[in-house]
N, C-alpha and C positions, 0 to 999 in steps of 0.2 A: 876555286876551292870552296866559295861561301854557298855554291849550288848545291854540290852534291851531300854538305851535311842537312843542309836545308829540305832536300829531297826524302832521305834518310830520315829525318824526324817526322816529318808530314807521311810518311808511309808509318811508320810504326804508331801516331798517332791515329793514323785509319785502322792498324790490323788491333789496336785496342778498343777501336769504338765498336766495330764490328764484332768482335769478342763478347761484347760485355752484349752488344743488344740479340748477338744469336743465345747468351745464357739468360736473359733472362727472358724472353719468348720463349723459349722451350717449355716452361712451364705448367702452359696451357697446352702442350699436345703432349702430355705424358698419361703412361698409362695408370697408373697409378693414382693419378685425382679423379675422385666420385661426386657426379651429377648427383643428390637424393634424389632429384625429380626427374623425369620425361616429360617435355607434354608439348600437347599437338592435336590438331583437328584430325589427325587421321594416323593407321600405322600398319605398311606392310613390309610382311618379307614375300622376299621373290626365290626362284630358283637360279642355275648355273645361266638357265636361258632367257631370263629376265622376266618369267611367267609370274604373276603373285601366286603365291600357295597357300597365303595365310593375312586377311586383315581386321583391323578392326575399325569401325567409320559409326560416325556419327551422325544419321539420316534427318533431316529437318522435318519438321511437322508438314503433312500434305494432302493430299485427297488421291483418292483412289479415283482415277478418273472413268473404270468403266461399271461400278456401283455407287459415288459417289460420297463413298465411307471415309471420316476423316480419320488421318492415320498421324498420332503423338511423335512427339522426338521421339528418338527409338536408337539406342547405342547398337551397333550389330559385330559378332565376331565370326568369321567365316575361316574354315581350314577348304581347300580348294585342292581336288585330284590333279594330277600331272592332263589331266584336258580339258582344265576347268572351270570341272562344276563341283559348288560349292555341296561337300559331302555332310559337314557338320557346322550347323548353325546357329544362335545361341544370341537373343535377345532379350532386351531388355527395357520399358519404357513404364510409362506411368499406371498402363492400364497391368501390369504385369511382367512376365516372365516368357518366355518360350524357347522350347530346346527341339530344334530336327537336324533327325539322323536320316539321309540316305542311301542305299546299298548300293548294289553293281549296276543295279536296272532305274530309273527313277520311279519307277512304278514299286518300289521297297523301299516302305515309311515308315519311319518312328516321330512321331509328332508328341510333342508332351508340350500343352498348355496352363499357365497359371494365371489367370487373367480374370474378366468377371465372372467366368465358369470354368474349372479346372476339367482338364482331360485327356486321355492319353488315347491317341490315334494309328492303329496300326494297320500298314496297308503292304500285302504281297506282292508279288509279281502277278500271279494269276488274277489279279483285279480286287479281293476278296480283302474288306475292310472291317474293322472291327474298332468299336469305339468303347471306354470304359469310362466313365463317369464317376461321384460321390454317388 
C-alpha cells in the first residue's frame, strides 16, 4: 500500500515541477516582448525559395584588385529581382554616398554619386550616357 501512494506523490510532484518550468520559460518566446535593438554583421530576407531578395552587408575595407584603388568600409543595402540581380543599390562609407538604380536591361542606369565629386549618371539601353555634375 506504502507503493502506490509513494508513486502517486512523486508523479504529482513531477507534473508540478514541470508546470512551473514550462510557465515560466515561456516568457522568452512570446510575442509580445520587444527587442529595441537588432544587431548583426549582416541581414537578409529571402523568398518562398530561399533566394535573397533584399540585404544589407557590411564590406570591409579592400583593394580593388584590377586598378589597384583602395576601397573604405562601405555599409551596402541591396533589393535583388526574382533572378538576381541586384536592381537597387544604396551605399554608404567614408568617402560618401551612392545610390544605383538598374532597369530591365543592365545597360539602364541611374547612378547618383555623393562623394569627392557629386554626380548623377544616366545610361540607356541604346548605350547613350549622359553625365550631370555642379
Amino acid at each position: 500500500m506504502r507503493t502506490p501512494r509513494f508513486l502517486v506523490t512523486l508523479t504529482l510532484l513531477n507534473l508540478l515541477l514541470l508546470s512551473f518550468l514550462l510557465l515560466t520559460s515561456t516568457g522568452f518566446a512570446l510575442a509580445s516582448s520587444e527587442s529595441p535593438v537588432l544587431r548583426g554583421r549582416a541581414l537578409e530576407i529571402v523568398d518562398d525559395q530561399g533566394r535573397v531578395r533584399a540585404s544589407i552587408q557590411l564590406h570591409e575595407a579592400s583593394t580593388f584588385k584590377q586598378t589597384g584603388k583602395k576601397i573604405p568600409e562601405t555599409v551596402m543595402l541591396r533589393l535583388i529581382d526574382p533572378e538576381g540581380r541586384p536592381e537597387v543599390k544604396i551605399g554608404a562609407s567614408v568617402e560618401g554616398g551612392v545610390l544605383s538604380l538598374v532597369g530591365i536591361a543592365d545597360e539602364t542606369q541611374l547612378l547618383l554619386l555623393a562623394d569627392s565629386s557629386s554626380a548623377l549618371r544616366l545610361k540607356n539601353r541604346g548605350g547613350q550616357e549622359r553625365v550631370i555634375q555642379p
